[in-house]
N, C-alpha and C positions, 0 to 999 in steps of 0.2 A: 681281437676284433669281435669274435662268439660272442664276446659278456653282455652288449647291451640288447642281445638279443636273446636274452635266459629269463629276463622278466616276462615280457612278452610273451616268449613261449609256457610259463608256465599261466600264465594267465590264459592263451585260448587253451592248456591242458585241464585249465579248471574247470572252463568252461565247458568242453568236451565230457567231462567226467559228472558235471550237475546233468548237463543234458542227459546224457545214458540213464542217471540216475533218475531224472524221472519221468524218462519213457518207461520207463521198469517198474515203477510206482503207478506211472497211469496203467501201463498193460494190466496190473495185478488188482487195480481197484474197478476196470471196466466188467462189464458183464459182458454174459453169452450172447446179448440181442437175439433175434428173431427177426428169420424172414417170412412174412403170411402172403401167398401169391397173392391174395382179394386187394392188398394193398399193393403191390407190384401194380397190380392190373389197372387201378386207381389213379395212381402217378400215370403211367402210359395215359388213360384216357383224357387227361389234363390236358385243357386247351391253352394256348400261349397266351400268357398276360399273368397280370395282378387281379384278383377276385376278390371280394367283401361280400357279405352277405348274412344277413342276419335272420333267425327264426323271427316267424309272424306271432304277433303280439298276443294273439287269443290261443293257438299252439299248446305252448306249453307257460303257463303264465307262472308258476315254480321257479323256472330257469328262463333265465337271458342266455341266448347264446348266439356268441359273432364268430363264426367261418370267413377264414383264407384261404388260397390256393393261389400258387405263383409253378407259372411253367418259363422255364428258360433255356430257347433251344439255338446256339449256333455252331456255325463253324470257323474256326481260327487259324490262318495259315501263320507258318513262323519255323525260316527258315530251310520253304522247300518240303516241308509237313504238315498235314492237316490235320487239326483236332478237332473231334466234333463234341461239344459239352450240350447236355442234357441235362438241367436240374431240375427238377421238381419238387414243393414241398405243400403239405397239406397240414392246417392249425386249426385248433380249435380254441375259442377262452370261452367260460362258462362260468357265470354267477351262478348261485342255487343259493335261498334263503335257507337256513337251518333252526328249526323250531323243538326247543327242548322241552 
């Protein structure tokens, strides 16, 4: 009765074994990051919601550039436990003419 569950098995084994493999391959290709508090401090001061916003026209007329900022703050019970999630993220896209 084992046999028709030898396929199966080696199938979530293979599967198990890509995975590892490329957690292994991600861990070895990511870098060290950095944490700079000025940007800690940044996210913290993020007010809740979705933000756009773009430099004024006369500024910098070189570069277009459109700023986000999304803060996303709650808490989620489940199960008798509370988690509290805090995201925050800050974007920038920036055109800049390049003149050779």
């Amino acid at each position: 009765m084992p046999l028709p569950f030898v396929p199966l098995a080696l199938r979530i084994g293979l599967a198990a074994v890509a995975g590892y493999g490329f957690a292994r391959w991600a861990g070895l290709r990511a870098g060290e990051g950095r944490r700079d508090q000025r940007a800690e401090d940044a996210l913290d001061d993020l007010d809740e919601g979705l933000f756009l916003h773009r430099t004024a026209s006369g500024a910098f007329p070189e570069a277009r550039q459109q700023n986000a900022s999304l803060r996303l703050k709650r808490i989620i019970g489940f199960r008798g436990r509370e988690w509290e999630i805090d995201a925050g993220l800050i974007a920038r896209l920036r055109f800049r003419e390049r003149r050779q």
